[in-house]
N, C-alpha and C positions, 0 to 999 in steps of 0.2 A: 504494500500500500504506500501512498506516497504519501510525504510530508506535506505540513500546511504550507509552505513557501514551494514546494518543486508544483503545489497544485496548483499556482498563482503563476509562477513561471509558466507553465503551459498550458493556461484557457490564454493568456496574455501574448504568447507566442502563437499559438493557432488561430485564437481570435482575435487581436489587435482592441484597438478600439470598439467601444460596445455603445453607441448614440443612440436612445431609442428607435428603435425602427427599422434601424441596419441590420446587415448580413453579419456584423462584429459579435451581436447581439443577439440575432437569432444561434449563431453555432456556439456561442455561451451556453445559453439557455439547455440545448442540446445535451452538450458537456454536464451539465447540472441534473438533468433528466436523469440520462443514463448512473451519475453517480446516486442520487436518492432511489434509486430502483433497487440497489444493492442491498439497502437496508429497511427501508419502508414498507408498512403490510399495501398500500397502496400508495400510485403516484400518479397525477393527473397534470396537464396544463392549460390551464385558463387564460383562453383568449382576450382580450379586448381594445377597443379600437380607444384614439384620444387624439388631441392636437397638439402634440409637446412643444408646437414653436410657442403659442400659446403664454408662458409660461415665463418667457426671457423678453422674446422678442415684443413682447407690451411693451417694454417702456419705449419705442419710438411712437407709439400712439399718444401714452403719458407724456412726454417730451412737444409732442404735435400740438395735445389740446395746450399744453402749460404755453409756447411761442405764440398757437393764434391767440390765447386770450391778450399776451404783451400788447402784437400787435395791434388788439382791437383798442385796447386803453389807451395808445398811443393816438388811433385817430379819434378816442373821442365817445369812447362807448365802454365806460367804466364795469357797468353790471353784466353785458355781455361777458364782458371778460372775468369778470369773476365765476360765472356760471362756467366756462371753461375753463377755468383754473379746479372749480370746486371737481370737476369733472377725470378733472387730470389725476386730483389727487384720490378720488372714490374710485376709478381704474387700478390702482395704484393696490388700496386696501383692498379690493374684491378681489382682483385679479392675481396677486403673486401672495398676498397674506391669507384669505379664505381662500383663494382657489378655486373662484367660483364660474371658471371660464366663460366671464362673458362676451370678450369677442376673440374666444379661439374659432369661433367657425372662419375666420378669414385665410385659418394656415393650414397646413395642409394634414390628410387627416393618415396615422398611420394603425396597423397591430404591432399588438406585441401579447407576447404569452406571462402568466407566473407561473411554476415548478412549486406545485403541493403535495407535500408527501406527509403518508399517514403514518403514525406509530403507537399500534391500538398498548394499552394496559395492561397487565397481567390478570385483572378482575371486569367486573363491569366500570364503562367509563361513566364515572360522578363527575368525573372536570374536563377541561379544556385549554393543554396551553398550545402559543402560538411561540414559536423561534422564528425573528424572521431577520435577511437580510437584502439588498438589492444589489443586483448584477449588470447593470446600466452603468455607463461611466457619462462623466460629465465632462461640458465644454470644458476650455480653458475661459476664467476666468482672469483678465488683464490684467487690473487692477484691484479689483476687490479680493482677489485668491490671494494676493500679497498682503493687502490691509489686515484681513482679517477681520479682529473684531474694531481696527480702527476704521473698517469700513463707515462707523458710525460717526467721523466728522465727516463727510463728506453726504450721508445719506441724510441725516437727522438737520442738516442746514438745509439739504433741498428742501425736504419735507417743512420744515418751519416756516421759509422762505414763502413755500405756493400756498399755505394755508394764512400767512401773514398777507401777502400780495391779493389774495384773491378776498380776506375780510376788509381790508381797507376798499378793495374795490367796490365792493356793495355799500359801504359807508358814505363813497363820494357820491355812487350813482344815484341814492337814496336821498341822500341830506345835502348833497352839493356842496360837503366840505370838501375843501380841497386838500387832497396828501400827495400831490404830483412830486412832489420836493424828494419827501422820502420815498415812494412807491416806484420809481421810475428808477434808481439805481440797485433796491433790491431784485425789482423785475429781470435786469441786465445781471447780476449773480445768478439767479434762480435760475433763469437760461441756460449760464455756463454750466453751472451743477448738472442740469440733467441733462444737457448734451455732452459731457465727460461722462457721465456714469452710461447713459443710451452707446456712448462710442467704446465704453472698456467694459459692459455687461461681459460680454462673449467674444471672442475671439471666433474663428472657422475651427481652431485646432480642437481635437476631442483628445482627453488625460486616457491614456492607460488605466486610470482608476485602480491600482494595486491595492491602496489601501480603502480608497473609498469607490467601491467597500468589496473589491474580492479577497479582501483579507476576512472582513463578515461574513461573506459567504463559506469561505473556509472552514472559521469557528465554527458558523451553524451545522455545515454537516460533520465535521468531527463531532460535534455533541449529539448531533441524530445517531451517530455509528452508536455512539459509547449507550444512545438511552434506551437504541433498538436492543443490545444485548443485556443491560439491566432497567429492564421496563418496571417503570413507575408501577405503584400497585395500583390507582383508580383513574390517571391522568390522561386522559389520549393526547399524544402533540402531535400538534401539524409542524415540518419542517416548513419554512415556505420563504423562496430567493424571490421576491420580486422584481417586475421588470419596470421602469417608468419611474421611480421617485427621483431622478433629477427632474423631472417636471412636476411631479407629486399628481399625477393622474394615476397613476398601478395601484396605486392602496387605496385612491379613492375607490376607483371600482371594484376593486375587494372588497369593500367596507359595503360598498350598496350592494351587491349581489348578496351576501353573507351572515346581512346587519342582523337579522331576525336571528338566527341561529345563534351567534354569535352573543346576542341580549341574552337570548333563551338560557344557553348554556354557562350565561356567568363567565365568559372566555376570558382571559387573561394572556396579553402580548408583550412582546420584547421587542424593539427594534435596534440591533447593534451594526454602530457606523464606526469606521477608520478605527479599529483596535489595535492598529502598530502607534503606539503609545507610551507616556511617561505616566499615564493614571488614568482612570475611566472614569466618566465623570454622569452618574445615574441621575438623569434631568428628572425632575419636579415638574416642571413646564417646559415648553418652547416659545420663549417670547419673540420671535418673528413671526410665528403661526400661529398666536392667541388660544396655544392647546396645552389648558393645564394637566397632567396627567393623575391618572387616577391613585387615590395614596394608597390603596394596597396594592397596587400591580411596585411602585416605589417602594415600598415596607418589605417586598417577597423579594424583588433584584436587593435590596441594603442587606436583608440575611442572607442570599445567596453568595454575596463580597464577602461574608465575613470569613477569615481564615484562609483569604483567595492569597493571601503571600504576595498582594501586588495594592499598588495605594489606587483607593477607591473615593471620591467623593461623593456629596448629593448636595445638588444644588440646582438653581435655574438655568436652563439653557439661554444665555443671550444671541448667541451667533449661532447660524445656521437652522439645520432642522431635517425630522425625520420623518419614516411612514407614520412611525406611533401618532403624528398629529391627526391625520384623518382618523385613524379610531378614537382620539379622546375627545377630539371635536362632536362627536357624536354622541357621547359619554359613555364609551365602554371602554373596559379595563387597559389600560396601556402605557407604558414606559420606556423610554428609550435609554441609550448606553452609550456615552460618543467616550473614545479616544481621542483624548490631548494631550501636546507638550506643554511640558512642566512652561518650558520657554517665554510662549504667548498664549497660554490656554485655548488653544484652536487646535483644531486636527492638523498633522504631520500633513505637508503638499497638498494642502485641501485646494481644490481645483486648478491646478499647475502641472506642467507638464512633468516635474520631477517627481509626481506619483506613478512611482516605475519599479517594480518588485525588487531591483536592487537596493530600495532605500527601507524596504520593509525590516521588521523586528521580529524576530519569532516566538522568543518570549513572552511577550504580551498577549500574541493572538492564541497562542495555547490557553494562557489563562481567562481570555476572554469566551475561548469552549466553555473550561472547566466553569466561569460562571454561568452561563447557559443551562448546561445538564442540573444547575444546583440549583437555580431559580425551577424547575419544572420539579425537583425534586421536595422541594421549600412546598411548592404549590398543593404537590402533592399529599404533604405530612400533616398538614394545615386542616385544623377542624371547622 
């Protein structure tokens, strides 16, 4: 059997990049199949369609409404432009925060599969956990994959900027006081911001994605191997790689195909990203996707840390974000797992082209199995 890193070595060498939608990512997914088949009492692949451009490529629309509104104040039509601005910024919240694609029908529409594998209990199944990771690699990131979490001087001025620019503009067009004085040079910053952020979202280049996340994918099926041979006494786990969370469309549609079952059975998920790592850091929340997650699915990964031999924190996610948001969004059970450096508490190469299996850790991604099989184990012990 191979190692976690020679397994990483070769979907990344046969499949290259994995964009949703591509052949990189179809023969992933393949690769993933054929391995949960080994050990899973069943394995299926679930289809479904989405608009991943969707997802990045808004902000040149956000970027569009925020310039026509400038222009329109400039000739003369204060409130118009604030309704463009107001517009630029609720594209903004709806569209990359909830995720509520409202104008992904303009991009183009693709499939993709997720790789569900079953591993029934030794008794009858009372529970339900979920191990999950994604196998989709993401663009390069220009600028923000560098910032990180200082991504947030540059995002939270635009954000202030078009939310200040566009309330003064309703102020003048309403009550004819005039704020041309100060409104007309933050207008001119607010521009530059999101045409810098619209011009360095994304790059053409797609990351190898080693550690985010076929290093989770990794962990996840070493811990399916270890859980199919010592099965939980009442727990059924699904393995399950999903495809699409650099767009955060795959889980959505998991979550609505599922939701009922899922409620039904009290299901309890894990979502583990970039575990080549200085410490794992078990999110409470995700504060760029407004998904606080649930405190026992938090409480069952904090016991499954303990004794992990590896530093463990819990706190709020501020940067980035996982599948776990579309389940907790919803409000069912869900926690995510990210790997950070000690460094700048942000994942190792998170969207750069230097996430490339020879920067991976293997230590850490073992331990990040071993917490896996111990959270379904935790679940399981649990009255």
């Amino acid at each position: 059997m191979e190692n976690l890193l020679e397994f990483i070595h070769r979907v990344c060498r046969e499949c290259g990049p994995r964009l949703a939608g591509s052949e990189g990512e179809r023969k992933c997914g393949e690769i993933i199949y054929s391995e949960v088949q080994k050990f899973c009492d069943k394995v299926e692949k679930e289809h479904f369609r989405s608009h991943p451009h969707g997802f990045l490529d808004y902000i040149w629309f956000t970027a569009g409404f925020y310039i026509a509104g400038v222009a329109l104040y400039f000739l003369g039509h204060p409130v118009l432009a604030g309704i463009l601005m107001l517009s630029a910024f609720l594209l903004f919240l709806f569209q990359q925060c909830l995720h509520y694609e409202i104008i992904d029908f303009v991009f183009p529409e693709i499939e993709e599969y997720h790789v569900i594998g079953k591993i029934n209990p030794r008794g009858k199944a009372e529970k339900l956990a979920i191990i999950s990771a994604h196998y989709d690699s993401p663009y390069e990131f220009p600028l923000l994959g560098r910032l990180k979490k200082k991504s947030v001087y540059i995002i939270g001025p635009a954000i202030a900027i078009t939310l200040l620019t566009m309330f003064l503009s309703f102020i003048e067009g309403v009550t004819d006081f005039q704020v041309a004085t100060l409104v007309k040079p933050l207008m001119l910053i607010g521009s530059i911001l999101l045409l810098l952020i619209a011009f360095t979202l994304r790059s053409n280049h797609v990351t190898l994605g080693a550690n985010d996340d076929l290093a989770g994918i990794a962990a996840v099926l070493e811990a399916g191997r270890h859980l199919s041979r010592e099965r939980p006494e009442k727990t059924e786990v699904w393995v399950v790689a999903f495809a699409g969370e650099e767009h955060m469309r795959g889980s959505k549609r998991f979550v609505q195909k599922h939701y009922d079952e899922l409620k039904r059975r009290d299901a309890i998920m894990l979502a583990l990203e970039c575990p080549s790592a200085d410490y794992f850091l078990i999110a409470t929340e995700e504060k760029m996707y407004f998904a606080k997650h649930s405190p026992l699915a938090v409480e069952y990964a904090r016991k499954a840390a303990e004794n992990l031999d590896f530093e463990v924190r819990v706190a709020p996610l501020l940067f980035a974000g996982s599948d776990a948001a579309n389940f907790s969004r919803k409000g069912l059970h869900a926690v995510s797992v990210f790997g950070h450096s000690a460094k700048d508490d942000a994942p190792y190469n998170w969207h750069t082209m230097n996430d490339v299996p020879e920067n991976l850790m293997e230590k850490p991604i073992v331990k990040a199995a071993e917490l896996l099989r111990n959270f379904v184990y935790v679940i399981d012990s649990a009255e």
